[in-house]
C-alpha positions in Angstrom: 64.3 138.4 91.4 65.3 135.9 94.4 64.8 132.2 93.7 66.0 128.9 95.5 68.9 127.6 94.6 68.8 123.4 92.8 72.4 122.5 92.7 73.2 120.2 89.6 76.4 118.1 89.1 77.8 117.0 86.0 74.8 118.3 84.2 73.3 121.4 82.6 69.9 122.3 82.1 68.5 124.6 79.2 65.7 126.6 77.9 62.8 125.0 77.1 64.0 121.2 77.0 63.4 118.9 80.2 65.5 117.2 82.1 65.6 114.2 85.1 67.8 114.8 87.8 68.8 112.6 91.5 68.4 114.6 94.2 70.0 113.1 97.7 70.5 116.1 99.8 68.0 116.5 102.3 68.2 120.2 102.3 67.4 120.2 98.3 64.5 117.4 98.7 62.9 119.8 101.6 63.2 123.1 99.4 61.7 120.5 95.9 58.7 119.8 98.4 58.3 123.3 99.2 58.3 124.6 95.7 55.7 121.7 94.7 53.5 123.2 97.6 53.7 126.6 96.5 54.3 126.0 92.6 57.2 128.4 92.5 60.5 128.4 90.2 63.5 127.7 91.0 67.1 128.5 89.8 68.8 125.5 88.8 72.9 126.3 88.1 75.9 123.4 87.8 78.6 123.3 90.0 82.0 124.1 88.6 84.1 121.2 89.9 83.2 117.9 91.4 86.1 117.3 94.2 84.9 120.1 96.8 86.5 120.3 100.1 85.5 118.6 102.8 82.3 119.9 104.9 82.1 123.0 102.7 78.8 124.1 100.7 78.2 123.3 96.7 76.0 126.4 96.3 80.0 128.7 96.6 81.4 126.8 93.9 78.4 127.3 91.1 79.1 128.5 88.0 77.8 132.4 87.7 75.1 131.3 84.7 72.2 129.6 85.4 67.9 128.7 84.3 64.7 129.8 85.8 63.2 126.6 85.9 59.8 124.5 86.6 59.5 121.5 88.7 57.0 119.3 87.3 57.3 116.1 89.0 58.9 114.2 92.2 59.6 110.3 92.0 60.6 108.3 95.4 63.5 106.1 94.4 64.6 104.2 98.1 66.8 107.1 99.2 66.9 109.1 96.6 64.6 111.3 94.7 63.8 111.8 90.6 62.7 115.1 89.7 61.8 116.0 86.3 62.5 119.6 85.7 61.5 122.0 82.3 63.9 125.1 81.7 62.5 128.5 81.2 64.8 131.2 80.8 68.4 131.9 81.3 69.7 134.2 84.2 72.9 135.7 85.1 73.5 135.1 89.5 73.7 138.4 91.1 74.4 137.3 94.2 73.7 133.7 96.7 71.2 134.3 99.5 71.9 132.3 102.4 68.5 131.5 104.5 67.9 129.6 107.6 66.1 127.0 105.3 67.5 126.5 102.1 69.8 128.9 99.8 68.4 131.2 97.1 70.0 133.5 94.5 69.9 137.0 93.0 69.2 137.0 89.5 68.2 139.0 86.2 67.3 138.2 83.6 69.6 137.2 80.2 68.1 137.9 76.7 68.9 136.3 73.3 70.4 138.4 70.4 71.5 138.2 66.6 67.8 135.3 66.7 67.3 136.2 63.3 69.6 136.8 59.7 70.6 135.5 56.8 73.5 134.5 59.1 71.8 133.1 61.3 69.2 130.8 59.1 72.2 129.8 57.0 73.7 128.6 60.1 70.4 127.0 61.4 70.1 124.9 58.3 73.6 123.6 58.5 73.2 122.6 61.9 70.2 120.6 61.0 71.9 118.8 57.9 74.9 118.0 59.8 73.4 116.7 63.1 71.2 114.7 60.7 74.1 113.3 58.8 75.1 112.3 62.4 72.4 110.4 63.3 72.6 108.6 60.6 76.2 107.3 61.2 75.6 106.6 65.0 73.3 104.2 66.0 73.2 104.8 69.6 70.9 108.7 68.8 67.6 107.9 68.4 66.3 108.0 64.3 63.4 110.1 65.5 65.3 113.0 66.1 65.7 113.5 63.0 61.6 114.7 62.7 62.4 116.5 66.1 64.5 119.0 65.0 63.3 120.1 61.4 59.9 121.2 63.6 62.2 123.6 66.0 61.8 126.6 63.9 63.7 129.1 66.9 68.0 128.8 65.8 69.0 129.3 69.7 66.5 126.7 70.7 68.1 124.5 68.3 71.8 124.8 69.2 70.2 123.9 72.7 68.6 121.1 71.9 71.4 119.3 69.9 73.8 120.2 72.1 72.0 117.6 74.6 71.9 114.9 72.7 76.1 114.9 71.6 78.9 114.0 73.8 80.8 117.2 75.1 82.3 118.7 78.5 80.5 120.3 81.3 82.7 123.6 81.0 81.5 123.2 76.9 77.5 122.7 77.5 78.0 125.6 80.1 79.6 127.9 78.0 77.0 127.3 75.3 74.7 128.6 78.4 76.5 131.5 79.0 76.2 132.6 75.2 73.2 134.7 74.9 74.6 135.4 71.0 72.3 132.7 69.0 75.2 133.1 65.9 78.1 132.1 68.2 76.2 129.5 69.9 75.1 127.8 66.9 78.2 128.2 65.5 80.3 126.6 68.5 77.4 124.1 68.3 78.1 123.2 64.7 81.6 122.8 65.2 81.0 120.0 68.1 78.6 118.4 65.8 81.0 118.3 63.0 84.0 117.4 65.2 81.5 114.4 66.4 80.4 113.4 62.8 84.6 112.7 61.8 84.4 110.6 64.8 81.1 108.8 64.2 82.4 107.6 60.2 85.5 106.7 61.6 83.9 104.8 63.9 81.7 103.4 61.1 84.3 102.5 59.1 86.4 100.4 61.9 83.2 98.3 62.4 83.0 97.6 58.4 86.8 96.6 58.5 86.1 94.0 61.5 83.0 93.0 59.9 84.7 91.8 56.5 88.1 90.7 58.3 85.3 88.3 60.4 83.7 87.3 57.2 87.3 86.7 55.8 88.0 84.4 58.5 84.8 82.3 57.9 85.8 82.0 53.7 89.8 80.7 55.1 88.2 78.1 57.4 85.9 76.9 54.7 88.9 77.2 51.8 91.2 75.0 54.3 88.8 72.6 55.1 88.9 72.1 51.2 92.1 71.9 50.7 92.6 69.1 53.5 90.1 67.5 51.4 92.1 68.0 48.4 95.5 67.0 49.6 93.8 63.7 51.3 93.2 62.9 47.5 95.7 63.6 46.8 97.5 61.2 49.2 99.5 64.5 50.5 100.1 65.4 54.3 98.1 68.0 55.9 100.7 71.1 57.2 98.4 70.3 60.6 99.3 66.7 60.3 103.2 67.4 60.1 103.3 69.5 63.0 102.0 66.6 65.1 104.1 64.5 63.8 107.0 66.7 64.8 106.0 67.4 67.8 106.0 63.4 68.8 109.5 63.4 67.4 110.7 66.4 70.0 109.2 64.6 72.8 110.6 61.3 71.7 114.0 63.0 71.7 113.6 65.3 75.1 114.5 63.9 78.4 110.8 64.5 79.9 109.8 62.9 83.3 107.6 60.5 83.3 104.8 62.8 84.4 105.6 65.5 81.6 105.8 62.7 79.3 102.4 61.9 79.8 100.6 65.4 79.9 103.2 66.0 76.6 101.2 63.2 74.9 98.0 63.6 76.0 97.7 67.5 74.9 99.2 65.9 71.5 96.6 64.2 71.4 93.9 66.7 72.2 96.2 68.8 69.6 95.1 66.5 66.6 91.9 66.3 67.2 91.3 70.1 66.9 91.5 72.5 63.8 94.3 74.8 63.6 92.3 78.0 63.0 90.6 77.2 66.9 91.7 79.6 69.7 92.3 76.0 72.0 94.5 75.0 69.2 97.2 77.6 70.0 96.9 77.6 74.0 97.2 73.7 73.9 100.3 74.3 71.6 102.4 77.1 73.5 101.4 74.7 76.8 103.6 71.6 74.6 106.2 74.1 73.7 106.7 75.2 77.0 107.4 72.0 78.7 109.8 70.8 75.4 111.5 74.2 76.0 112.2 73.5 79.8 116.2 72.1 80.4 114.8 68.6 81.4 117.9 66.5 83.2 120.5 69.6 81.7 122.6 71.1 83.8 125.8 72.6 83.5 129.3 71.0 85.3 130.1 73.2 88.7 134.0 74.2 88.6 135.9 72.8 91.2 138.7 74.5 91.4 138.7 76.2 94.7 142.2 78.6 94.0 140.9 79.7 90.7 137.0 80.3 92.9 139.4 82.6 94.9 141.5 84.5 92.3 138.0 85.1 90.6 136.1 86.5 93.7 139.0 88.6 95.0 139.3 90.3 91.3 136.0 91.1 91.0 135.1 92.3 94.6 137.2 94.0 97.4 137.2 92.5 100.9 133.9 90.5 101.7 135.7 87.5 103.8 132.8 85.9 105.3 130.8 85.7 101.7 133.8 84.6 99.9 134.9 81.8 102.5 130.9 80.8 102.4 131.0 80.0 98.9 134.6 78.7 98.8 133.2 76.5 101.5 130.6 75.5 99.8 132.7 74.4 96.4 134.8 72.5 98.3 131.8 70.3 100.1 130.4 70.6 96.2 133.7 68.7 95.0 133.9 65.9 97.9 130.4 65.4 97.6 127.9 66.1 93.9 124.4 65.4 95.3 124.6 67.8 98.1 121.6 70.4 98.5 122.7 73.9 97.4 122.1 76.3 100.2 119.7 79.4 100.2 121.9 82.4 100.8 120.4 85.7 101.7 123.2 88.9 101.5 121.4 91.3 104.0 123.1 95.0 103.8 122.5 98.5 102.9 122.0 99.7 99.0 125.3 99.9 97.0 127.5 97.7 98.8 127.6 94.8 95.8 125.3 92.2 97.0 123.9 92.0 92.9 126.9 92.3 91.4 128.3 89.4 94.0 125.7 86.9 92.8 127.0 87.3 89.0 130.8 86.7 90.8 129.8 83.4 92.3 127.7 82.5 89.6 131.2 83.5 87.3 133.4 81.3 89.9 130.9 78.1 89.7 130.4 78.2 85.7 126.8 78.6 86.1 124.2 80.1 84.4 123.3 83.5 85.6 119.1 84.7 86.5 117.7 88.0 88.0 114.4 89.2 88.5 113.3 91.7 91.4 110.8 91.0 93.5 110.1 94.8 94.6 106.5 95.5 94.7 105.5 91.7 93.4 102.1 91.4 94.8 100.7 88.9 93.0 101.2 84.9 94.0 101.1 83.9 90.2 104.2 86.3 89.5 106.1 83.4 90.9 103.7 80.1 90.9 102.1 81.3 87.3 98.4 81.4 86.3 96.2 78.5 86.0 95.8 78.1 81.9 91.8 78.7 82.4 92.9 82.1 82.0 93.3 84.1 79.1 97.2 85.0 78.4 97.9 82.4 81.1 101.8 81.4 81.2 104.0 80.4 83.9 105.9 81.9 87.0 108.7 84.0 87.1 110.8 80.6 88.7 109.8 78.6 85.7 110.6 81.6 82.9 114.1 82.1 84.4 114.8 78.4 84.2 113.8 78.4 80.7 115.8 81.5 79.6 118.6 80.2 81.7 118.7 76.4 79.6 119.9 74.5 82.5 118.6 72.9 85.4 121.3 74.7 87.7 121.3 78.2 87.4 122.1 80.5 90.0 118.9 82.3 90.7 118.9 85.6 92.2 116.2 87.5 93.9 116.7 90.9 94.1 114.9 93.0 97.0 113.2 90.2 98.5 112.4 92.3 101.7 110.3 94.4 99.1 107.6 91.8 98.1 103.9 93.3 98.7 100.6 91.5 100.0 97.2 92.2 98.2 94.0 90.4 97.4 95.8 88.8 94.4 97.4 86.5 97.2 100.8 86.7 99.1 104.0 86.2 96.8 106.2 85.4 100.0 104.1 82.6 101.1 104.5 81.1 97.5 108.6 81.9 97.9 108.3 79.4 100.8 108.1 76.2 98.6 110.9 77.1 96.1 113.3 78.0 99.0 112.9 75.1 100.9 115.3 72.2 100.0 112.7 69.6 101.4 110.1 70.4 98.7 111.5 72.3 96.1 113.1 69.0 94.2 108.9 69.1 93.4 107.6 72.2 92.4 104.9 72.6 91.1 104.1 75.7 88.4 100.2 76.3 88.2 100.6 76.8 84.6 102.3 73.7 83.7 100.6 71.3 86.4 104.1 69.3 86.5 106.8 68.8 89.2 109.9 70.3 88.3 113.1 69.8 90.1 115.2 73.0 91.5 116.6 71.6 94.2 119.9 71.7 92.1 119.5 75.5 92.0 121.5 78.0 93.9 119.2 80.7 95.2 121.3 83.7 96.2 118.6 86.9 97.8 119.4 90.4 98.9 117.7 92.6 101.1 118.0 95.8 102.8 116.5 94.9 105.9 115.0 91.4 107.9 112.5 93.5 109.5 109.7 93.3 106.2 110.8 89.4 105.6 108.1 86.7 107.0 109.6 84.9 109.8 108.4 81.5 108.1 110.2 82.9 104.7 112.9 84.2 106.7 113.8 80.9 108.2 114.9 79.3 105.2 117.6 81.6 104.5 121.7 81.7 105.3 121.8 85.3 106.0 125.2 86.8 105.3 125.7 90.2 106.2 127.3 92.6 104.2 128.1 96.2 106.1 128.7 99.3 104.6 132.6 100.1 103.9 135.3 102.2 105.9 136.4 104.9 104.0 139.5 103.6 103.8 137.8 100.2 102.0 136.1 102.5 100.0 139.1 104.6 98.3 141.1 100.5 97.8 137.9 100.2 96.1 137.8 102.9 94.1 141.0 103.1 92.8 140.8 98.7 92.0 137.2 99.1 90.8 135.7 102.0 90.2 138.4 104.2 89.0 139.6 101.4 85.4 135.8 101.4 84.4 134.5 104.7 84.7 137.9 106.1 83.4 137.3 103.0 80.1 133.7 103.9 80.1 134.2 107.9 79.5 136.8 107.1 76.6 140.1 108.0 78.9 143.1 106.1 79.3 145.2 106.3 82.6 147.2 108.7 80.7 144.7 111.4 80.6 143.4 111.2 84.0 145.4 110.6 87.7 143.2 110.3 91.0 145.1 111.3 94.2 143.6 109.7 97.1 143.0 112.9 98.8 140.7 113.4 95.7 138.8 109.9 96.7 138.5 111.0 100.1 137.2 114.0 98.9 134.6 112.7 97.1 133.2 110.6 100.2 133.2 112.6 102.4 131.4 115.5 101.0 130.1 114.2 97.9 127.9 110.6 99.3 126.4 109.6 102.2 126.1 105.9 101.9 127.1 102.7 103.3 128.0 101.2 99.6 129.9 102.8 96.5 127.0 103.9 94.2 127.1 107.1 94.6 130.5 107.4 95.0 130.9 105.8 91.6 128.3 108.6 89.5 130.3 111.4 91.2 133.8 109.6 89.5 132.0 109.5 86.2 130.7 113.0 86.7 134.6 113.6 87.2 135.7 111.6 84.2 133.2 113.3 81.5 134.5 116.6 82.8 138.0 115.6 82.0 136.8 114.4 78.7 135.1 117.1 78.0 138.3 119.5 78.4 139.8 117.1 76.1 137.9 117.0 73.7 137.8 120.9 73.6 141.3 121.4 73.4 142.9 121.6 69.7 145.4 120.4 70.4 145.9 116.5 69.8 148.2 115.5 72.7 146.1 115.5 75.8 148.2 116.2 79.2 147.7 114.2 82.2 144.9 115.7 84.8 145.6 115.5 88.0 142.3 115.3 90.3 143.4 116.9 93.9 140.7 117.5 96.7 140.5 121.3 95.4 139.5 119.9 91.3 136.9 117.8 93.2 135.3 121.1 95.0 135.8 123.0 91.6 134.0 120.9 88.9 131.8 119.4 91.5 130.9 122.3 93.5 130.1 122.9 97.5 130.2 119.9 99.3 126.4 118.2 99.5 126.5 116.3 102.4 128.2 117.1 105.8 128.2 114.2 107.8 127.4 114.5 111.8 131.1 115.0 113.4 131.4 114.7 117.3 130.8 118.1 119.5 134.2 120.5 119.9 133.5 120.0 123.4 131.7 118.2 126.6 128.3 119.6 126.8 125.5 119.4 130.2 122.5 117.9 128.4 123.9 116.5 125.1 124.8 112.9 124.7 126.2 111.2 122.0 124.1 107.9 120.7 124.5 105.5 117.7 121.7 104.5 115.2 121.5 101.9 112.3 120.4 103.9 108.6 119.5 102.0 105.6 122.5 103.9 104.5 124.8 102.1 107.6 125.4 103.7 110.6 125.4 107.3 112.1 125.8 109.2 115.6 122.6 110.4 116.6 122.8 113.6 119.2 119.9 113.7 122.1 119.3 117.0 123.3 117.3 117.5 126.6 116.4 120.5 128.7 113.8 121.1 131.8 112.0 124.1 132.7 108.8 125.4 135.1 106.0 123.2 134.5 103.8 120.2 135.8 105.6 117.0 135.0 105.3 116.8 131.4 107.5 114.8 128.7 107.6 116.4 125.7 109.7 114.3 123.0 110.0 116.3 119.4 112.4 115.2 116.5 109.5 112.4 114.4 110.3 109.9 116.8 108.5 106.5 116.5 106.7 105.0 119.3 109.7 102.8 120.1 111.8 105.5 120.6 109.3 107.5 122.8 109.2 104.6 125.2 112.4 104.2 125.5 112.2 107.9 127.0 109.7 107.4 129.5 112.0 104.9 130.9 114.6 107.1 131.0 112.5 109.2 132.9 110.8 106.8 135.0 114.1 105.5 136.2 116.0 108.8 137.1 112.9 109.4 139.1 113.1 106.2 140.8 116.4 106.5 141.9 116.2 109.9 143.2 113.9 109.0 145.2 115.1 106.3 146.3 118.6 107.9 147.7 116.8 110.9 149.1 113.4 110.2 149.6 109.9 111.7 148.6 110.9 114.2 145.8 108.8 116.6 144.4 111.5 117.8 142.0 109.9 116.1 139.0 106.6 117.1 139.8 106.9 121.2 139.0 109.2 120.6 135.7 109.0 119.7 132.2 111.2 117.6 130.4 111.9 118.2 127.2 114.0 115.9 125.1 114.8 116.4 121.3 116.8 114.4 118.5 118.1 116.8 116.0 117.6 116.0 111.7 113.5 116.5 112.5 112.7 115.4 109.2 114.0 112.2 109.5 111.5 110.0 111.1 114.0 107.7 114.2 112.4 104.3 115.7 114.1 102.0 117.7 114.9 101.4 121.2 119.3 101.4 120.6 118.7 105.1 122.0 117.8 104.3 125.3 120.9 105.1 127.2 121.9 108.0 125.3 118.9 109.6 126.2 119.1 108.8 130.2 122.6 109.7 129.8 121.3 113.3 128.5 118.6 113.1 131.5 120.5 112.8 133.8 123.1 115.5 132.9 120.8 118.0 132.5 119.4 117.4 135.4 122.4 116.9 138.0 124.5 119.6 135.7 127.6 117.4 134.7 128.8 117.7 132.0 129.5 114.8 129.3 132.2 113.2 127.2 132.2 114.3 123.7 134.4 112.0 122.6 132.1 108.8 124.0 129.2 107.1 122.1 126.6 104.9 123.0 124.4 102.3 122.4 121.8 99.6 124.3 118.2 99.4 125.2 117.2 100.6 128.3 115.0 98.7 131.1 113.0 100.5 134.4 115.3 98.4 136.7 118.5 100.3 135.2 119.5 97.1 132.9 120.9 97.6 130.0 119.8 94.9 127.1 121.8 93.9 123.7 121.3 95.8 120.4 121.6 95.2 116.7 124.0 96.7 113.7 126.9 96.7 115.8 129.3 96.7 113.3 127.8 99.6 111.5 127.3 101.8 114.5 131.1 101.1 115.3 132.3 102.4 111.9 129.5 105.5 112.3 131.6 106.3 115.5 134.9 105.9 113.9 134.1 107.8 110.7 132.9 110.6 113.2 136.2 111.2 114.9 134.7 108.8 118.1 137.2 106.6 119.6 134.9 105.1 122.3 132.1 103.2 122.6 129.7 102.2 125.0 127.7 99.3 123.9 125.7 96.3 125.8 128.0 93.5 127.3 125.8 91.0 125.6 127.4 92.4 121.9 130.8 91.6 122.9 130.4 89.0 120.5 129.1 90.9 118.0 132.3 93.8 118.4 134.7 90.7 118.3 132.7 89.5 115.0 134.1 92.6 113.7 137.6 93.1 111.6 140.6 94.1 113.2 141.0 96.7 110.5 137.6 98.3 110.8 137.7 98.8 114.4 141.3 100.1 114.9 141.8 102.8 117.1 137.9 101.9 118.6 138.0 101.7 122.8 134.9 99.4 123.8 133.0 99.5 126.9 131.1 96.9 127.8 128.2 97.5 130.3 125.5 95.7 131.5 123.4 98.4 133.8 122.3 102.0 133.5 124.6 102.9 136.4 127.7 101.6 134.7 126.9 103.5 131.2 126.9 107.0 133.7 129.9 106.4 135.1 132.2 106.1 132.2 130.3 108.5 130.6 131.0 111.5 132.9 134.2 112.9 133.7 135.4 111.4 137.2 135.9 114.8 139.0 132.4 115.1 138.8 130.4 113.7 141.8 128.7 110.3 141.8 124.9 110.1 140.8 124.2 109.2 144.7 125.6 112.8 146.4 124.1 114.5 143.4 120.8 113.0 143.2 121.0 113.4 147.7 121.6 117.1 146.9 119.2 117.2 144.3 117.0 116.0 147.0 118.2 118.3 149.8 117.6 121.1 147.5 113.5 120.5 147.0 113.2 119.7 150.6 114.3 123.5 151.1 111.8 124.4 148.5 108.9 122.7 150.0 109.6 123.9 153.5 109.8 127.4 151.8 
């Protein structure tokens, strides 16, 4: 028998029972208005899963069981149509039909067995007691249903019929379907019912238990209200009446400003005239107790001391001049003058370098109190101002909790990840930041749960970032950045062995008798163990080190532990192979390979640009995920070797029957940025002229089409990517003298800088100077496709 195929989803259709289902497919309301023409059946099956892929058809993901059914009405609903359909007879799918109309199906036909027993009845009656016993307990089934099914006499027509009217799975009301057993269906039936019925008196008893807690609630109000009554007899004072009366005493006592003082007494107020057991009764309450709790005119004394400020900041962290002479700076303005403004620092550098661990230095070295929070994916404005208290569970912002927990008026607050704050519909948490960091308007801020100004102009905010680039300019304006860089490795093993070594070595239960670092160890360990501008990871692979070591130890039965001596080769053997190899420069000058220098959230690294030409029709082709900044900055390159080839040797069709094809190697790593300009015309133009260039020379700058060569940023850590990489010269754009001589002598010892200011000057100290200039090689370039087109 061939039938049209209805598609249902989420629903499931059976013998003998009706159902009402939305059609929206035009295909299926043409093939309903057919069948209604002709009075046919049709095959009505459910589809197996609701997320389908994308343009494929429902009718190949049907499950395999399905019912001859009758359409017996069609109801226009706006776009849609209702279709009331009655279920004849199950049918196992043969096979799907596609036609040039609609889609039918193969089926035959699926008969019912086991319909009659003592088996059977006994399990007929059961499920008519229990699902009766279930309406009963749930109020939402209809009480009708239970005269419904004591006249369905048929057991399989039964276990169909309940089984509609109970919560279950599609995959379970299909498989009841699929059962043409009447025993096992009824039975699987039963046990849903049964399984529903434990819910239902569960459920039943829950709303009994809120019902007499409510009318519990209703007997204390009335039981209090006579007992105020009593005690005012009495002559006694009411435990309401006492806590007002404290609560005028605290704000007698507290330091409120004048605002707070009045909105203090004017919720008190509100306060008495309300009953305790009231839901406004608490919120007015924690409101009071949240201003009394504030530090109102506390503050702690700043230490003045600026050699002690030192000592402190020079134990705690290695190195870091610039942040260290900021804050000595600003301790020694501090002690000539008290009321100056306290600035807004921002430490801008990669993870792991200390810029959270610095804030708890300096707040350490001022004798302040000490508050975190991150702002990392904070995208909600009340995070920081607070809600409004017409909300329910309404308290204030983050600014205001810290201040509390902190119980002064002078804490140093620290923002973590502040170049990580999100923007939804819930508002923009940076444009709320702009108040609190401004030292104009913050001396009034106002949290939107309290309503009052509260002073924090006498706060040190301290943020950290990774990157400027995701900071508001408005936001970002308001900030002292300080940059942090990433360490040399040479800063990194001082700071290991001062640092990292003592704690992870206390931390692991070893004393420095037990364990001895070499530095070759150290050096071992960053070099082929992190990748990293900081000392995070440098510090889990020491402790990974350290447990090993205690681990021997505490396997050994003997109780005299001898010293371990870590060497490069006990790094290798408890760690492993090395996990990381870092770019090193080529063994040797290459045609077509230049050298450039990139800025990584992680600090710097050499970046190699490969490019080759072959037979084609003038075509860039730029592979390696590069971003669109970095694709432009090819097509200058391009543009510009073009330009002045044919400018020295005149119309040029050299360009025009080649392909240019340039590549960045580490093609999983998406690159952006324009700092790669003049490596890449550097690798142009070797390629095509044939010279070979340095391998010992890297480079930075942006590139522009009249061969100018423009300033770049992360100077500093590009300079130390070169130096870690065996480089010893650098190209970079005169404009970031300044920025090289920014740099310390240490961390750019042994570095030769270059200074250029056009695309010409970058090729010539680039290529070796037995090579010819780039005007007889681009003429004989030129010379060369004159030939050819003569040819």
């Amino acid at each position: 028998m061939i039938l049209p195929l209805l598609v249902l989803e989420k629903q499931i259709i059976y013998p003998n029972l009706p159902l009402v289902v939305i059609v929206s497919r035009q295909k299926d309301i043409d093939m309903i208005n057919d069948i209604l023409k002709s009075r046919d059946k049709t095959l009505v099956a459910a589809l197996k899963k609701e997320d389908l892929p994308e343009g494929s058809s429902p009718e190949k993901y049907i499950f395999d069981t399905g019912v001859i059914s009758l359409v017996t009405k069609l109801m226009n609903y706006d776009d849609n149509y209702r279709i009331i359909i009655q279920g004849r007879k199950r049918v196992r799918i043969n096979k799907i039909v596609e036609e040039e109309k609609f889609t039918k199906a193969e089926v035959f036909s699926i008969e019912d067995s086991n319909e009659t027993g003592v088996e059977t009845e006994a399990l007929h009656r059961s499920l008519q007691n229990t699902f009766i016993d279930l309406i009963e307990e749930t109020p939402a089934i209809p009480q009708e249903l239970k005269i419904v099914i004591k006249e369905i006499d048929k057991p399989g027509s039964l276990a169909d019929f309940v089984s509609m009217h109970i919560n279950m799975d599609i995959s379970d009301r299909q498989k009841i379907l699929e059962t043409p057993d009447v025993r096992e269906r009824i039975r699987f039936v039963l046990e849903k019912v049964i399984d529903e019925l434990e819910i239902a008196r569960v459920a039943s008893k829950i709303r009994k238990d809120v019902e007499e807690k409510a009318e519990d609630s209703r007997k204390e109000y009335f039981l209090r209200e006579q007992m105020k009554a009593i005690k005012k007899e009495l002559g006694e004072k009411d435990d309401s009446i006492r806590e007002i009366s404290d609560l005028r005493e605290k704000i007698q006592n507290t330091n409120l400003s004048e605002e707070a003082l009045k909105a203090c007494q004017k919720e008190v107020e509100r306060l008495n005239q309300m009953p305790p057991a009231s839901a406004e009764y608490s919120v007015s309450r924690t409101y009071i107790d949240w201003i009394l709790d504030l530090p109102w005119g506390i503050s702690t004394k700043d230490k003045a001391n600026i050699r002690n400020a030192k000592n402190i900041l020079d134990a705690d962290h290695y190195d870091l001049k610039d942040v260290k002479e900021r804050i000595l700076e600003f301790i020694a303005v501090r002690k000539l003058k008290s009321d100056v403004k306290s600035p807004i620092i921002c430490f801008l550098g990669p993870p792991g370098v200390g810029k959270t661990s610095l804030g708890q230095s300096i707040a350490k070295t001022l004798g302040r109190k000490f508050v975190r929070f991150s702002l990392g994916g904070i995208r909600d404005e009340a995070e920081i101002r607070g809600h409004r208290r017409t909300y329910v569970g309404a308290m204030p912002g983050r600014i205001i909790q810290g201040i509390r927990r902190a119980e002064s008026s002078n804490p140093l607050f620290m923002l973590d990840e502040i170049d990580k704050l999100g923007v939804d519909f819930r508002g923009d948490p940076a444009s709320a930041l702009l108040e609190v960091l401004d030292p104009e308007q913050n001396f009034s801020f106002r949290d939107h749960y309290l309503d009052l100004s509260f002073d924090l102009s006498k706060v040190l905010f301290i943020m950290t970032a990774n990157t400027t680039a995701t900071i508001p300019p408005a936001l970002l304006d308001r900030m002292e950045i300080i940059e942090l860089p990433g360490y040399t490795n040479e800063e990194k093993i001082e700071i290991a062995k001062q640092h990292l070594l003592p704690r992870q070595i206390r931390e692991n239960g070893l004393e420095d008798k037990n364990i001895f670092f070499e530095n070759e160890a150290i050096q071992t360990l960053i070099s082929n163990y992190t990748f990293e501008a900081g000392v995070r990871n440098l510090e889990r692979n020491i402790a990974s080190v350290c447990r090993k070591i205690a681990k021997k130890i505490a396997s050994t039965s003997s109780q005299k532990s001898k010293l371990s001596t870590v060497t490069g080769k006990t790094i290798t053997k408890l760690l492993g192979p090395p996990r990381h190899v870092h770019e090193k420069k080529l063994d040797s000058p290459q045609t077509g390979i230049s050298t450039g220098l990139a800025w990584t959230p992680n600090g710097g690294e050499i970046l190699f640009i490969e490019s080759i030409f072959m037979p084609g029709k003038g075509n860039l082709i730029l592979t390696g995920q590069l971003g669109d900044v970095m694709k432009e900055s090819a097509m200058a390159a391009l543009t510009y070797l073009k330009s002045i080839m044919e400018n020295k040797s005149g119309p040029d069709d050299f360009f025009k029957d080649k392909d240019f094809h340039i590549h960045v190697p580490a093609g999983a790593i998406p690159k952006d940025g324009p700092s790669a300009g003049v490596a890449i015309v550097s690798a142009l133009y070797s390629r095509i002229n044939g010279i070979k260039l340095k391998n010992d020379v890297a480079m930075t700058g942006e590139i522009t089409l009249s061969g100018r060569v423009l300033p770049v940023g992360g100077i500093e850590n590009k300079v130390l990517a070169a130096k870690r990489s065996g480089i010893n010269t650098v190209i970079l754009p005169k404009d970031n003298a300044a920025d090289f001589s920014q740099i310390p002598p240490e961390k750019k010892k042994g570095i030769k800088p270059i200074f250029v200011d056009s695309i010409e000057k970058v090729l010539k100290n680039i290529t070796y100077r037995k090579e010819e200039k780039i005007d007889k090689r681009s003429s004989k370039a030129g010379k060369r496709n004159n030939k050819r087109r003569k040819a």
